[in-house]
N, CA and C of each residue as an Amber inpcrd file, in Angstrom:
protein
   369
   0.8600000  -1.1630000   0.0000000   0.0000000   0.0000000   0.0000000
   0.9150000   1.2360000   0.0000000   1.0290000   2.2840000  -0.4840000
   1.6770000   3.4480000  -1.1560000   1.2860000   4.0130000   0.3210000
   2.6390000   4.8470000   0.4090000   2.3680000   5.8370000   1.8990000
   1.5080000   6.6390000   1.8590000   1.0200000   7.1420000   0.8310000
  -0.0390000   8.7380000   0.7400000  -1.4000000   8.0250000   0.4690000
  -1.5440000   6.6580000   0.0580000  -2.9320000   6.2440000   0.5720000
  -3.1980000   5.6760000   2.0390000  -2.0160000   5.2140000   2.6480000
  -2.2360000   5.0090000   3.9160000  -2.3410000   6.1290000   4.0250000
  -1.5720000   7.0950000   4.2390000  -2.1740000   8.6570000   5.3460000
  -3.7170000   8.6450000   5.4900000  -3.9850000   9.3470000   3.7960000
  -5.1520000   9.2810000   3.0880000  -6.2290000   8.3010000   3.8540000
  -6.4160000   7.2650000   4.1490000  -6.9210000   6.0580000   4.9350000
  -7.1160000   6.7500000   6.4870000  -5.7880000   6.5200000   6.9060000
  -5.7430000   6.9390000   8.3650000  -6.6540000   8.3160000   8.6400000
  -6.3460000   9.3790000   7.9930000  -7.2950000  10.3760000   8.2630000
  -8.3970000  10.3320000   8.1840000  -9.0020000   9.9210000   7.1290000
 -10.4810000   9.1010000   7.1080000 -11.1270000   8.7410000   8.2540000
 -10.5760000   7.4870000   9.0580000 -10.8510000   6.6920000  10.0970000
 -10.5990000   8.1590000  11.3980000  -9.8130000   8.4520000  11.8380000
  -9.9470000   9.6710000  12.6580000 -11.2600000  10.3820000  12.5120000
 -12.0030000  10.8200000  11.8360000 -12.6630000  11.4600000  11.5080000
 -14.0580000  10.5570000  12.2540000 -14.1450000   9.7300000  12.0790000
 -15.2580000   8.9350000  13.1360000 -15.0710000   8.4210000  14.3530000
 -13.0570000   8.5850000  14.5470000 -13.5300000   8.0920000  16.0980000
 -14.1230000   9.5820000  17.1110000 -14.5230000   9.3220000  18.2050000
 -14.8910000  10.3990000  19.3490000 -14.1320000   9.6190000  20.6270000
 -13.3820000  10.6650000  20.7120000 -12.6450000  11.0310000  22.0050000
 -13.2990000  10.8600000  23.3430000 -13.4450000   9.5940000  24.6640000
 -14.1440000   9.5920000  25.3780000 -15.3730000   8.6590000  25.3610000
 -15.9890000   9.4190000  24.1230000 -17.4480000   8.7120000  24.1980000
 -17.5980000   7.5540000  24.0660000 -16.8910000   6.7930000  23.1890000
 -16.6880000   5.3740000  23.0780000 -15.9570000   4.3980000  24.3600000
 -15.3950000   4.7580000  25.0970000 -14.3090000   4.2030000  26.3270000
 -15.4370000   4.0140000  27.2080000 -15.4900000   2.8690000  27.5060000
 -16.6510000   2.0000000  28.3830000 -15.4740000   2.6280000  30.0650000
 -16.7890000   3.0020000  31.2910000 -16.3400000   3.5910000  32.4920000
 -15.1740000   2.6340000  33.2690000 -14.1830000   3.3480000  33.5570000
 -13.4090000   2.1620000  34.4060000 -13.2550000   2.0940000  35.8630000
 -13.4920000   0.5560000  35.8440000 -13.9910000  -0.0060000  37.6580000
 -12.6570000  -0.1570000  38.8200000 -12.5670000   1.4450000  39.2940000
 -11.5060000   1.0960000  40.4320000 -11.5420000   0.0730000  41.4190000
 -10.5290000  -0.7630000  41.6350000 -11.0800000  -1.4590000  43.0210000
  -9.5040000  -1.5340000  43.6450000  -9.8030000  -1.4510000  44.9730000
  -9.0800000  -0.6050000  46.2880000  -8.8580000  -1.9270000  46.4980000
  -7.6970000  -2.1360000  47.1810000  -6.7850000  -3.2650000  47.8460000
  -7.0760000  -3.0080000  49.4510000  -8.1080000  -3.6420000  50.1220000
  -7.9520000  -3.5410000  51.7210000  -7.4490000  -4.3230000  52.8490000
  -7.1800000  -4.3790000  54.1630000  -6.6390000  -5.0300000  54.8050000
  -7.4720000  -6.2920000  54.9000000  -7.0760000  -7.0660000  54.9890000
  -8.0630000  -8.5850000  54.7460000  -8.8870000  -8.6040000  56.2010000
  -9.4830000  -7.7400000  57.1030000 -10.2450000  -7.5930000  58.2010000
 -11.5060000  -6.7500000  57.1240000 -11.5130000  -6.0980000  55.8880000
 -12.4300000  -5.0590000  55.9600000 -12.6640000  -5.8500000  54.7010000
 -14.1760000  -5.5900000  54.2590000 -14.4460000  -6.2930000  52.8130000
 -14.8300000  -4.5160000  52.1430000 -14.2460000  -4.0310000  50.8090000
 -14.6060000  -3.3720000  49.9690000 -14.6780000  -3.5580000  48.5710000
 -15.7710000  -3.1000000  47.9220000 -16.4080000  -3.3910000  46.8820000
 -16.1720000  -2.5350000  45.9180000 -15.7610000  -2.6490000  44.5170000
 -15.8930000  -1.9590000  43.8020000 -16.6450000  -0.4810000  43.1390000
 -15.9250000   0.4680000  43.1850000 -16.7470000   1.3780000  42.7540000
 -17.9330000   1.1270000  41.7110000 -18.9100000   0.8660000  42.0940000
 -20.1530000   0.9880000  40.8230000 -20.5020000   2.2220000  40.2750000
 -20.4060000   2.4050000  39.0020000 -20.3780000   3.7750000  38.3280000
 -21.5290000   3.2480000  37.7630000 -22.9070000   4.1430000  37.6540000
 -23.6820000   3.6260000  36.6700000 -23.5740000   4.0550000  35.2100000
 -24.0520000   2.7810000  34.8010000 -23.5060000   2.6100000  33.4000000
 -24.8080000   2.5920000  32.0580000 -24.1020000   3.3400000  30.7370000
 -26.0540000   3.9840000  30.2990000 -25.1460000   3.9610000  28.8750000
 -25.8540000   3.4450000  28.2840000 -25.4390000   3.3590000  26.7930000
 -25.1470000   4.9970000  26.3270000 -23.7920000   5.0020000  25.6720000
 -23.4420000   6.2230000  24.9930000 -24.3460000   7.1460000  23.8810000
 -25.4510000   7.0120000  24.3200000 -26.4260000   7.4500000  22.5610000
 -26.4160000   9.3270000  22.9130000 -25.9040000   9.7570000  21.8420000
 -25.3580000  11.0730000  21.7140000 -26.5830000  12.2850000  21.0500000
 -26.8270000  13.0980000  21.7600000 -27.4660000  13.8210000  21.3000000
 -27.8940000  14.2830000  20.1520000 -28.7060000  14.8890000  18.9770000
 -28.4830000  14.5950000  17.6850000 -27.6450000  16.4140000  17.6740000
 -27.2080000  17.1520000  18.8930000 -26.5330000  18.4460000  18.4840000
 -24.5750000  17.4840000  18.8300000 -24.7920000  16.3480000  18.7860000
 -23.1870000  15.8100000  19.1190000 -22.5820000  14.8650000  17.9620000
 -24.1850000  14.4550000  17.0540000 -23.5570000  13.0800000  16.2570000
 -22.6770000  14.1900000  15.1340000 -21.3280000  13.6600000  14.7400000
 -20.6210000  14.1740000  13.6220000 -21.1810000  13.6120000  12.2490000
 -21.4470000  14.2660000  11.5450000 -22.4490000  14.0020000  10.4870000
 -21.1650000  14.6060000   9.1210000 -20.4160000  14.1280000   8.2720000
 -20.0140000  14.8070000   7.0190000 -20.5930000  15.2840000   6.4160000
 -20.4210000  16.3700000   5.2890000 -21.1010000  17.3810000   4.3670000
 -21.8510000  16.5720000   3.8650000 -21.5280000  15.4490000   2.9020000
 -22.3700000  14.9340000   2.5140000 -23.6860000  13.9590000   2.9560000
 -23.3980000  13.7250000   4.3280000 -24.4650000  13.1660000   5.0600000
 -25.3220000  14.0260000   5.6620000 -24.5730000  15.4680000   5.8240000
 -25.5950000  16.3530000   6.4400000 -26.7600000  17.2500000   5.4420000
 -26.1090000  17.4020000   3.9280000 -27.0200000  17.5330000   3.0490000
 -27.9060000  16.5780000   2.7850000 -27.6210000  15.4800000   2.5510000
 -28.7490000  14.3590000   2.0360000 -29.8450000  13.9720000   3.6210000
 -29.3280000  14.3420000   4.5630000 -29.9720000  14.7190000   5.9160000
 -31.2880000  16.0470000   5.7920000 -30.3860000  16.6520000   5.4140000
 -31.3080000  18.2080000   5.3360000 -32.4570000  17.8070000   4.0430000
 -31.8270000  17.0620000   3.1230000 -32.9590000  17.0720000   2.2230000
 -34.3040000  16.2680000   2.4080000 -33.9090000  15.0640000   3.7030000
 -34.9690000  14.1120000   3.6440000 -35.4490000  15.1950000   4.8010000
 -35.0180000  15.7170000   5.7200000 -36.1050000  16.5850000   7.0860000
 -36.6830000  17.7570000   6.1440000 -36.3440000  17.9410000   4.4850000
 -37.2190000  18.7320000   4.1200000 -38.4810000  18.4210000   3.2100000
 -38.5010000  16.6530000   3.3490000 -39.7550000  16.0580000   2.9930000
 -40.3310000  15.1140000   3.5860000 -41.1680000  15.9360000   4.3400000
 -41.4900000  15.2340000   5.8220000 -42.5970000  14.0100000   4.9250000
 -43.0930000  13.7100000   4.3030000 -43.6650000  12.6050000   3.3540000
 -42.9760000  11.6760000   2.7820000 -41.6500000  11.8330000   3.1070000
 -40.8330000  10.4760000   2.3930000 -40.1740000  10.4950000   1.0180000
 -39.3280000  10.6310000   1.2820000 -38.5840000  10.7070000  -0.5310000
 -37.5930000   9.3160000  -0.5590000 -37.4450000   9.0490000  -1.9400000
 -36.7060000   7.9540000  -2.1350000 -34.7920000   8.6420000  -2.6180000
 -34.0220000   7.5120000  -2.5280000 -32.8440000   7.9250000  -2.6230000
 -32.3090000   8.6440000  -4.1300000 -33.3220000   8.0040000  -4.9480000
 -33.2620000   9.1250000  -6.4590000 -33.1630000  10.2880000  -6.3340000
 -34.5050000  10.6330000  -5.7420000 -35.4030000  12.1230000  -5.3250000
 -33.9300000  12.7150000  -5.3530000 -33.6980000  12.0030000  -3.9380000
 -32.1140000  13.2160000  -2.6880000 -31.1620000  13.1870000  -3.8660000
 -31.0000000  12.1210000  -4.4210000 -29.5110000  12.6580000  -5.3880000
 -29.9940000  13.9310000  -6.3600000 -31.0120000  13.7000000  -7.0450000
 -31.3900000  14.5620000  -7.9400000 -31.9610000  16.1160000  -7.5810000
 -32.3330000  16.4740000  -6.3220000 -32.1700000  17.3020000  -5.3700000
 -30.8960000  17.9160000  -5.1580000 -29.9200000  17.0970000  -4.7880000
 -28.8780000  17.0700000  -4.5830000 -27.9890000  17.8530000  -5.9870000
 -28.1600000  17.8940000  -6.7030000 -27.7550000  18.2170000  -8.1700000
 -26.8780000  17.3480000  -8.7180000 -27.1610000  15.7460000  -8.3760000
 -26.4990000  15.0010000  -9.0680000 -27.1340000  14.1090000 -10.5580000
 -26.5990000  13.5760000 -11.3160000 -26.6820000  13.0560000 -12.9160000
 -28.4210000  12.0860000 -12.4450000 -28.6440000  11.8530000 -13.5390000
 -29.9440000  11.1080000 -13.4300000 -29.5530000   9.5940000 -13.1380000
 -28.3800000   9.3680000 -13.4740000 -27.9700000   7.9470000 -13.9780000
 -27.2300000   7.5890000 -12.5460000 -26.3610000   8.4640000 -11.6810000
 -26.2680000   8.2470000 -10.7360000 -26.5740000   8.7730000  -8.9760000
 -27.9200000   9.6500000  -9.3200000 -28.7710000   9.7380000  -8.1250000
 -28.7620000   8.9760000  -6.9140000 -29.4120000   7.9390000  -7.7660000
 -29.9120000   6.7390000  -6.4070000 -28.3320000   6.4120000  -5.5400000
 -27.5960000   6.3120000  -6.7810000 -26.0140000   5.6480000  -5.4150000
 -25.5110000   6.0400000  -5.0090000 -25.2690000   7.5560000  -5.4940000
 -24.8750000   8.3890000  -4.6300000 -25.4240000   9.0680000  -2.8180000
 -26.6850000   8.9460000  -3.2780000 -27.0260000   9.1750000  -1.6830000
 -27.7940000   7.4550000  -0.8100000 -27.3490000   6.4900000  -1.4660000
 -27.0780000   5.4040000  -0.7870000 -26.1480000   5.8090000   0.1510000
 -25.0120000   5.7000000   0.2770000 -23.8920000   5.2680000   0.9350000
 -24.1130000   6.4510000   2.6690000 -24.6740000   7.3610000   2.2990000
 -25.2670000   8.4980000   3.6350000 -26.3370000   7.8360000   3.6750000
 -27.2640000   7.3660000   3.5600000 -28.1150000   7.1140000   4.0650000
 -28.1410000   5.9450000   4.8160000 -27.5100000   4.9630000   4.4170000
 -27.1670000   3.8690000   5.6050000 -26.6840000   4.1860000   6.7240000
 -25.5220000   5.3570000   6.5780000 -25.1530000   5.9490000   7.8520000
 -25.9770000   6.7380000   8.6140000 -26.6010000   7.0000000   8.1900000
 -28.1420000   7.5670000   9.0600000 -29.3020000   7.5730000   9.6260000
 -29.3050000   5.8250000   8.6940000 -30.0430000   4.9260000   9.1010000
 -29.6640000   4.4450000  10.5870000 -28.2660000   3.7490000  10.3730000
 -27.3850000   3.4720000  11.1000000 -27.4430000   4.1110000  12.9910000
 -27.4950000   5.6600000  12.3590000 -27.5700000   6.3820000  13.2280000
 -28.6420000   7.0190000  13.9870000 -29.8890000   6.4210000  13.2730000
 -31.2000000   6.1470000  13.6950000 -31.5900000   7.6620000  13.4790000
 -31.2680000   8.5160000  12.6440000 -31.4910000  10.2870000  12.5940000
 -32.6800000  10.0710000  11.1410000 -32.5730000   9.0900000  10.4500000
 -33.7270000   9.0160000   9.1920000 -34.6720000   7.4130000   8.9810000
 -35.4240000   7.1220000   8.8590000 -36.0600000   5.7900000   9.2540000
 -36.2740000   5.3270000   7.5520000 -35.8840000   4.3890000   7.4630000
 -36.2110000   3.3780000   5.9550000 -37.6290000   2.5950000   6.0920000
 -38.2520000   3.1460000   4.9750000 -40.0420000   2.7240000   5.4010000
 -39.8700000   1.3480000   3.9070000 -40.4470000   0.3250000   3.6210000
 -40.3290000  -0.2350000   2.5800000 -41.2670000  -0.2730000   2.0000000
 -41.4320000   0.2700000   1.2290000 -43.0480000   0.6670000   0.1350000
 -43.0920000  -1.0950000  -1.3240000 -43.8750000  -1.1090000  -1.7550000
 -44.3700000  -2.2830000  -2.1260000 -43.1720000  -2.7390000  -3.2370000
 -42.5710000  -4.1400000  -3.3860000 -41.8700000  -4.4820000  -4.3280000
 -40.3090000  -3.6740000  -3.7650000 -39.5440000  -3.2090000  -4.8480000
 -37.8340000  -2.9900000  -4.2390000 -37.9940000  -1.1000000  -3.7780000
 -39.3280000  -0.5960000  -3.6950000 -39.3840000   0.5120000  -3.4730000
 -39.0060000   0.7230000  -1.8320000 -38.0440000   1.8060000  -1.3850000
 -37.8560000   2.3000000  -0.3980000 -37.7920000   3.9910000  -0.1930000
 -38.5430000   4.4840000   1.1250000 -39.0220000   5.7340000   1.0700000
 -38.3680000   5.9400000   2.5980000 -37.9320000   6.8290000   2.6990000
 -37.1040000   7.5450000   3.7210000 -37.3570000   8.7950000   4.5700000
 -37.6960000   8.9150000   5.5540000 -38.2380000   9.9970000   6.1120000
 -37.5130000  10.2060000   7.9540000 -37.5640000  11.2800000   8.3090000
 -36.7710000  11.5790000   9.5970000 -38.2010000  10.9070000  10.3950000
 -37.3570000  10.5710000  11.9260000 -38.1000000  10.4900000  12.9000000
 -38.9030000  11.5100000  13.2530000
């Protein structure tokens, strides 16, 4: 692999980790004199689900975002590309690849309309 696509790579991946939020709490436990019994700090513990003013969203996920919260009736992934000002021919795949991540991220809901039709709309 060529050094300037690794970089290229590596920066990529940075870009989705979060600092903190991911690091599950860690359980101190105290060494006592064998007369005293002590128990581990219990920290309560709550799944990391991030506010939607915290999820990092890329340009292109945050446009094809903005376009489905601006059709509160459901648009399909054509619609958003072609919205989007992309070619007729490649609409639909282009705003595939954001929309799984958003799916993903539970910020847009995939409704399945009859046969291979799918319609997309925010919570």
């Amino acid at each position: 692999m060529r050094l300037a696509h690794k970089r290229k790579v590596q920066n990529k991946l940075k870009k989705w980790v979060k600092t903190g939020a991911t690091t599950a709490p860690k359980v101190v436990v105290k060494t006592a004199p064998k007369n005293e019994k002590v128990e581990p700090e219990q920290q309560p513990v709550s799944t990391p689900v991030a506010p939607a003013s915290e999820i990092k969203l890329t340009a292109k996920q945050q446009q094809v975002f903005d376009i489905v919260r601006a059709n509160p009736e459901g648009i399909n992934p054509k619609g958003i590309g072609l919205e989007a000002g992309q070619e007729d021919a490649k609409a639909a795949s282009w705003a595939t690849g954001a929309l799984k991540k958003l799916v993903e991220q539970e910020l847009v809901v995939r409704n399945q309309q009859a046969g291979n039709k799918v319609i997309y709309t925010t919570k």
